[in-house]
Every structure is written in structure tokens, then in C-alpha cells.
N, C-alpha and C positions, 0 to 999 in steps of 0.2 A: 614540634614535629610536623606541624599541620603548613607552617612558614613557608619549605622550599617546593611545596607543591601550588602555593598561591597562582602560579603562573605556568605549571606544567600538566600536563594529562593526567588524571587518577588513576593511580594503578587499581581502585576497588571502586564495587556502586553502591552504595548507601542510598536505596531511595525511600529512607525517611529524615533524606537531609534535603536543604533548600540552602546552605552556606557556599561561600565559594560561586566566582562566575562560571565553572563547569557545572554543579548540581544544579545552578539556576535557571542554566541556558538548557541543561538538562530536561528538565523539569515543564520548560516552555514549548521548548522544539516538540515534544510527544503531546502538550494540550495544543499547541497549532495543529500540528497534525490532524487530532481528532478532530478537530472543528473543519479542517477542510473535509475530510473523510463527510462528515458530516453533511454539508454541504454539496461535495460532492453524487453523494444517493439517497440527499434528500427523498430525489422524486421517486428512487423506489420505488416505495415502498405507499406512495400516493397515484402509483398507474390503474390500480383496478378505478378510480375517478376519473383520471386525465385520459383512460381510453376511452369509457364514456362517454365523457365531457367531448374530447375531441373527435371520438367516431372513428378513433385506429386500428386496424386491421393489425391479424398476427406477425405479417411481413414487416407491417409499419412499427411496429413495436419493435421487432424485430432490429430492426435499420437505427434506432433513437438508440437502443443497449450497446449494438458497435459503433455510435457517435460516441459516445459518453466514454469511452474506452480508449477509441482512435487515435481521439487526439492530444491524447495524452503521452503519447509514441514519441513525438516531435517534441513534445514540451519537454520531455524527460533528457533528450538526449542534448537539447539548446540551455534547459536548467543544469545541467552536470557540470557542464562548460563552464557558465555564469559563476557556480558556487568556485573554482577554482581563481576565478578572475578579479570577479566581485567581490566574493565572499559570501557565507551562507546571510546574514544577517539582514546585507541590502537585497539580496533574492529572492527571499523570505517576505520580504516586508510588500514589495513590488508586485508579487505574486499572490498574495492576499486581498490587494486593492483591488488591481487587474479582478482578478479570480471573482471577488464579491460581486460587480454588475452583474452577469449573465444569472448567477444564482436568485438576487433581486429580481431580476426583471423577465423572468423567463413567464411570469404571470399572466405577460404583455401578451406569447403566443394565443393564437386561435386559431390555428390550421396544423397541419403537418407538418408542413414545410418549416415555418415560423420557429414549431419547438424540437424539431430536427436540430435545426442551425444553433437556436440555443442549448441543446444538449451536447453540442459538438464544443460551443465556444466552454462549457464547463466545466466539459474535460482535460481543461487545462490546468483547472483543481490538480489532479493527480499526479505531478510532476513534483507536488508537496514531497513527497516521499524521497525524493533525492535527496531533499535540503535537509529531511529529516534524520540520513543515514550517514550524511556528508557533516553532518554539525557535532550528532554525537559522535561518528569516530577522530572528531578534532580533539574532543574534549577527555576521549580515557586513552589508557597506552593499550597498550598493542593484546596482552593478556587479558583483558576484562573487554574487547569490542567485541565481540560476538555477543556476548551478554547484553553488554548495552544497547548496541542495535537493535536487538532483539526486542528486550527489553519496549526502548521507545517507539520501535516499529507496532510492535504488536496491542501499545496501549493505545496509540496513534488509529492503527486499524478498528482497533474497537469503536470509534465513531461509527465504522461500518452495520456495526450491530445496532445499537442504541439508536440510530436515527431508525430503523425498520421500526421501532415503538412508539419512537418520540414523535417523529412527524404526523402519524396516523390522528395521534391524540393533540398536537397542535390544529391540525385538522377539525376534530373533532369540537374542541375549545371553540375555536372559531365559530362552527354554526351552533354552537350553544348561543354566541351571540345573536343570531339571526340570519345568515349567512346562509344561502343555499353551498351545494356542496362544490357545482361550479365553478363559484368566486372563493370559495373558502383554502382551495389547492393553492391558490396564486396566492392569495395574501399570508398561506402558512410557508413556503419557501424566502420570505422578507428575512423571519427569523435567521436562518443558519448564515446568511449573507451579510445583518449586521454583526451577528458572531465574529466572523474572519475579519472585518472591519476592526471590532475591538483588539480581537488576537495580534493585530500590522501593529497600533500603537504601541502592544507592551512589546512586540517581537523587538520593532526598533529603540524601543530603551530600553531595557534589560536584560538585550544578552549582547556579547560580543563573540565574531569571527574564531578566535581562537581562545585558550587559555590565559595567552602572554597579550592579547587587546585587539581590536580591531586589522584587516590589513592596513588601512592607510597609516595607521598608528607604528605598526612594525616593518613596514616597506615590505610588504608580501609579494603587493601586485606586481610592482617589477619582477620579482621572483619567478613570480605565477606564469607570466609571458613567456618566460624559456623552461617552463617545465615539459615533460611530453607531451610530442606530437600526438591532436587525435587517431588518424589513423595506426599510429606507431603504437598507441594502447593497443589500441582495437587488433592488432595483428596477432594477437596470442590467442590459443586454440580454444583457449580455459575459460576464456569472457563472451566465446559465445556459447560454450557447454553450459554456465551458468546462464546465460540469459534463454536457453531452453529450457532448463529447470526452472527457472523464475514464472515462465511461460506455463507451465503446468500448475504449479500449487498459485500461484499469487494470480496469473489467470486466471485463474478456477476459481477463486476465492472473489475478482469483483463480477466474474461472469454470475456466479451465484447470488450475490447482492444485489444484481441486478435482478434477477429473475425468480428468485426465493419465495418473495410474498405473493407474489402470482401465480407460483405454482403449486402454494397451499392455496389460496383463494379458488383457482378454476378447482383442483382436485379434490379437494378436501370440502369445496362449499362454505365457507366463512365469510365471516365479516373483515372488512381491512386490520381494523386493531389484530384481530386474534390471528392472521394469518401472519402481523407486521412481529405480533411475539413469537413466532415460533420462527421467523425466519431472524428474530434477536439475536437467538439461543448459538446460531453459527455465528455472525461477529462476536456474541461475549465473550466467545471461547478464546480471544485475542486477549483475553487479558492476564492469560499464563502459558498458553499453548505455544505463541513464537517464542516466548523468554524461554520454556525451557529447551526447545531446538536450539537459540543460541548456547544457552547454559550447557548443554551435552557437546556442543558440538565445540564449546572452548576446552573441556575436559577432555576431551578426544584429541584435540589438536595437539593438547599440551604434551600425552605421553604417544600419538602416533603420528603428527604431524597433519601435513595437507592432505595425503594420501585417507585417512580415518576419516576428518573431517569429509573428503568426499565421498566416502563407501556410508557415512551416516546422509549424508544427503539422498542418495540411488536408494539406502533402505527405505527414509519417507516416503520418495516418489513412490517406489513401489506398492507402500500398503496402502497409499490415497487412491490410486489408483484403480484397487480391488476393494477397497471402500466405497469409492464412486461408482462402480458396477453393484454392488451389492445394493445402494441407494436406489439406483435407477430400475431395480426390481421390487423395491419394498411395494408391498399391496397393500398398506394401512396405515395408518398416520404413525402410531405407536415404533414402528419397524423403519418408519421413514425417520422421524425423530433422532433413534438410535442409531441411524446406517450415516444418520449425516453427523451428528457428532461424531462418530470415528473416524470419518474420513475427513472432517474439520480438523481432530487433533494431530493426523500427519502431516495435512495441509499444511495448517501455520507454522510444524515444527518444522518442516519444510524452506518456509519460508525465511525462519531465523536462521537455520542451518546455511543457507546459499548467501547472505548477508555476514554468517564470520568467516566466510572465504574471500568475499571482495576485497577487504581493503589490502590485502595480503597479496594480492594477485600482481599489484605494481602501486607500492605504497606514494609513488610520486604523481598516481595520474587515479585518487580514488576516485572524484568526481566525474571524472570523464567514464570510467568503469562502471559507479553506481548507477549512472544517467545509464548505459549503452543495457547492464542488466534489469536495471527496472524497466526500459522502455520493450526489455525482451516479453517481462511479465504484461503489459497491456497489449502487445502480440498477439500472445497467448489468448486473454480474453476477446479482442477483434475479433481472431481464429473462430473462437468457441462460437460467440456471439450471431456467427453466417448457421451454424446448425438452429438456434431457436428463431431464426425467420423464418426457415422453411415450413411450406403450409402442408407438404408431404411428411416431414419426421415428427414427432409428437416430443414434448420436453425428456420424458423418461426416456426416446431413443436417443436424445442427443447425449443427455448422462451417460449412455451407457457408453455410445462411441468416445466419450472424452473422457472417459475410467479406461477403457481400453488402451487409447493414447498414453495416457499417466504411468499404467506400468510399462508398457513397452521402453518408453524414456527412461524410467525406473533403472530398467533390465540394464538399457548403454550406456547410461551414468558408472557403472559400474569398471567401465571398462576406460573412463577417464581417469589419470591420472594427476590431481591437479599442481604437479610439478616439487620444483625442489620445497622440501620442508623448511620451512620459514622459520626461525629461530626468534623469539622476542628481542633479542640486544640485536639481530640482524636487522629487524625491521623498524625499531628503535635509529639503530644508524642513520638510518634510508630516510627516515623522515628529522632528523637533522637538515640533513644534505641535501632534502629539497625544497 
């Protein structure tokens, strides 16, 4: 029974399987992920050092959280492209080498300026997330991608959490050795950078492009050349309603990681470790919280179509939204704790939910779709990101203004309809024929 699926998308996810070049590329594509995740906010969760070290002002901090964001815009929407061309595999692999310098060598800054520009070039990291959404919805059919995405998104994201612990106490390790705290930043970001090193070698043997082999193996790329036009994707109304919702929860979600452990450390008075775990506790929640958005939101699809799937999306937005206002009042750690958990758990549902609508949207140009909505969600964060420069708004005002934002989108999602109901044999067809 297992024979005629050797070569085609799986209609179910087993993930405590590792058989088959889909559960394996599966299985890789979501640990790349995290390791770029990883790498990517290393530095997090090592600013209360690095603003010392380097003597950064809140503005300057400020300007480093919308580089690490920024430029990942561009990357997203030039990765989207590539994964339809290329293929996820060589994009993956390229983008991991690339990606690994600046993470290494950002050690090298000593001024502003210096770890500005490196924090901009490592924002390139985050473009991972295309390849990541582009590979898994190669690999299952049409009924189970929500889930899946989801699924490898959200385990993918949870590098976002774990590095707020992990680097602290790499950190820490280090000046067990002798290390002042200084030198000990730089040489604790070595790690996640030969990470992504390691993750290129197995990316490029052991997974392939598709189920049925590689493109150059099945003559894709010609294919791939006369698929749609980018802008001819992009003209539908529904890919940039999702890349505003993307903007809100997945926004929010690295604006937060960005700025989590520091604003337990200034408020709360901690030490880096203890402030790096509590700002954990919001990535961990990535590691059921977007699978079960996709998971609800494939079960929605199935008995109400697009239409459900989008009225489940506008619900998340909305209660993040009032979540994140609730947060940016909390007076106590304890209150703070709980207000972000809740507004984590719509978040990421959030974010799986807007992910089992993409590839559905125009099954012949997902790449191009997944780049244009992802690159919507680092938008989002850039956006965010101009509030915690300012030396007038204090961090709980800018939460409050970007829970306000959140429901308001919440509210006109609502009033999206995201088009004709997609029927699995219909979209099955489609990706035949392209």
C-alpha cells in the first residue's frame, strides 16, 4: 500500500516516521529551520551585554531589531522565486552557507555602525521560512498542508524560543572559562553559525526538491520558467489580505523575540539567563500552538471551505490582539507571564491558520505567494520595531498600540472573503498541470 505513494505527496503526517524522502525532507526542512531561527536571534537574548559592551542607546537598539527584520523583506520575496526555479534544496543549502558568515563574524563588531550592518546582513537568515513552507507543501497533498506547515513552521519557530535560554548560558559557559563578558558574546554566536553550516551538508544530501526527485531530475525548471507571472500572482486581493495578517501575528511574534528578554531584564530587574527563560516560555509555545491553527484550520476548510478558513484566521487576529493590550497593562511579572502566553497562543494559531490558505490561493505560483506573505510578516515587524526606538514611547506603550492594531485587522479580516472554495481533486488538478 505504501509503493504508489513512494513518489507522490502524503495524504497524512506521521511524525514519528523518518521513511520515505517526504517524512525525511520533512523532518530536516523543520530542524533547518530551527537552527536558522536560531541563529537568527541569537543575539537576542545577549543585548543586555552587547548594549553594554558597545554603549547603545535605546534608539540604537532600537534601529539593530528593525535591521534584523528588514532585510529579510527582500530576501523572502527573491527566496520565493528561487524555490520555484531552483528548487527548495539548492536554496536551502546556498542560504545556510551565505547566512552562516555574518552570524560567525558579527563578534568582529565594535561600534554601532559595524553591528548594525551585521545585524542587517543576518536578516537574511529569515527568508528560511519560505523554503520551509515551499518544501513542506511539495511534499503532502493538498488535505493535510495546513497541518504540515504548520506543523514544520511552528517547530522551525521554536528555535526562536530555545535560543532566548541557550545562548545566555553558552554565554555563560564561556566565561566559566575565563572570558570576560565582553569577548564571551562574540565567541558564543560561533556556535549557531556552525550549526547552519552542519544543517547545508545534510540539507543537500538528504532531501530532494520534490517527492518524484530532484528538479533537474524531472525537468521541473523548464516547467518552472513559464509558470506565473510574478506580478500576475501578486494581483489577487487575498495575497495581500494575508500578508497583513501575516504582519500582525508573525510580526509580532519576531518583534517580540526581539525585545522579550529585555524587557523582562529592564522591568523585572534580572539577570540575562532568568529573563532569557521567561522570554523561552513565548517561542516554546511554537511547538503545538501554530500546528494546532493549521490543524483547526484544515478541519474548517474541509466542511466550510476558504471562506471558514478565513473567518478562523480574523478570530485569532482578533483575540492576539486583546491579548497584547492586556499584556502591555500587566503590573507584575506573574500577570505578565500569563497575558503573554495567551496572546502567544492566538499568535502562532494565527500564523499556522494564514499558512493553510497560501498554497491554495494559486497552487501554480506557491512560492512566489509564500515569499510575498512572509515577506508581509517582516513588514509587520520593521513596522513594530520604529515604536521601540522611540526614546518618547516606553515598551508597554508600544504593546499597547500594536494589540490595538491587531484587533482592528482582526475586525477586516473578517470581511475578506478568500475566494472560490478550493476543493482537494480541484487543487490536486492544478498542481498536475503545473
Amino acid at each position: 500500500m505504501g509503493q504508489p505513494l513512494n513518489n507522490q505527496p502524503l495524504p497524512q503526517l506521521n511524525v514519528f516516521s523518518f521513511s520515505g524522502v517526504q517524512m525525511r525532507t520533512f523532518h530536516i526542512t523543520w530542524m533547518t529551520f530551527f537552527v536558522c531561527f536560531f541563529g537568527w536571534f541569537g543575539i537576542a537574548p545577549l543585548m543586555p551585554a552587547i548594549r553594554a559592551d558597545l554603549g547603545l542607546t535605546k534608539p540604537q537598539v532600537g534601529n539593530t531589531i528593525i535591521a534584523a527584520v528588514s532585510a529579510t523583506i527582500f530576501a523572502r520575496l527573491i527566496i520565493g522565486k528561487l524555490c520555484d526555479s531552483w528548487g527548495p534544496r539548492k536554496t536551502y543549502t546556498a542560504l545556510l552557507v551565505v547566512g552562516s558568515l555574518p552570524v560567525m563574524l558579527v563578534g568582529l563588531a565594535h561600534d554601532y555602525t559595524s553591528f548594525l550592518l551585521f545585524r542587517l546582513a543576518i536578516g537574511v537568515i529569515g527568508a528560511s521560512f519560505v523554503i520551509t513552507q515551499f518544501h513542506t507543501s511539495a511534499m503532502f497533498a493538498p488535505s493535510i498542508k495546513g497541518t504540515a506547515n504548520a506543523v514544520a513552521g511552528g517547530w522551525g519557530n521554536l528555535g526562536g524560543g530555545i535560543t532566548q535560554l541557550a545562548m545566555p548560558l553558552i554565554m555563560a559557559t564561556i566565561i566559566g572559562f575565563g572570558f570576560v563578558k565582553a569577548d564571551a558574546w562574540r565567541l558564543a554566536m560561533i556556535f549557531p553559525g556552525l550549526m547552519m553550516l552542519v544543517m547545508a551538508f545534510i540539507y543537500w544530501k538528504y532531501t530532494k526538491d520534490t517527492p518524484a526527485g530532484n528538479y533537474d531530475e524531472i525537468n521541473r525548471t523548464a516547467a518552472a520558467k513559464s509558470s506565473v507571472p510574478f506580478w500576475q500572482a501578486c494581483a489577487d486581493v487575498r495575497v495581500w489580505a494575508l500578508a497583513i495578517a501575516y504582519a500582525c501575528c508573525f510580526g509580532m511574534e519576531i518583534t517580540f523575540d526581539g525585545v522579550a528578554a529585555l524587557y523582562f531584564f529592564d522591568n523585572f530587574h534580572m539577570e540575562e539567563t532568568e529573563a532569557g527563560f521567561w522570554a523561552m516560555l513565548f517561542g516554546f509555545m511554537n511547538i503545538f500552538a501554530r500546528a494546532v491553527g493549521g490543524i483547526v484550520a484544515d478541519k474548517i476548510g474541509q466542511k466550510y471551505g476558504m471562506r471558514g478558513k478565513g473567518i478562523l484566521l480574523a478570530s485569532m487576529l482578533l483575540l492576539e490582539g486583546l491579548g497584547i493590550l492586556l499584556f502591555a497593562q500587566s503590573g507584575n511579572l506573574t500577570m505578565a507571564i500569563v497575558s503573554m502566553l495567551t496572546f502567544a497562543m492566538f499568535l502562532k494559531m494565527a500564523n499556522g491558520g494564514t499558512y493553510a490558505i497560501v498554497p491554495f490561493i494559486n497552487p501554480k505560483a506557491v512560492g512566489v505567494i509564500s515569499g510575498v506573505v512572509g515577506a508581509g510578516g517582516n513588514m509587520g515587524g520593521m513596522l513594530m520595531g520604529f515604536l521601540f526606538k522611540s526614546q518618547s514611547i516606553s515598551y508597554g506603550q508600544a504593546f499597547m498600540y500594536i494589540g490595538g492594531i491587531v484587533a482592528v485587522v482582526g475586525l477586516l479580516l473578517f470581511l475578506v472573503n478568500f475566494g472560490r472554495t478550493v476543493t482537494v481533486e480541484q487543487v490536486e488538478t492544478e498542481l498536475q498541470t503545473a
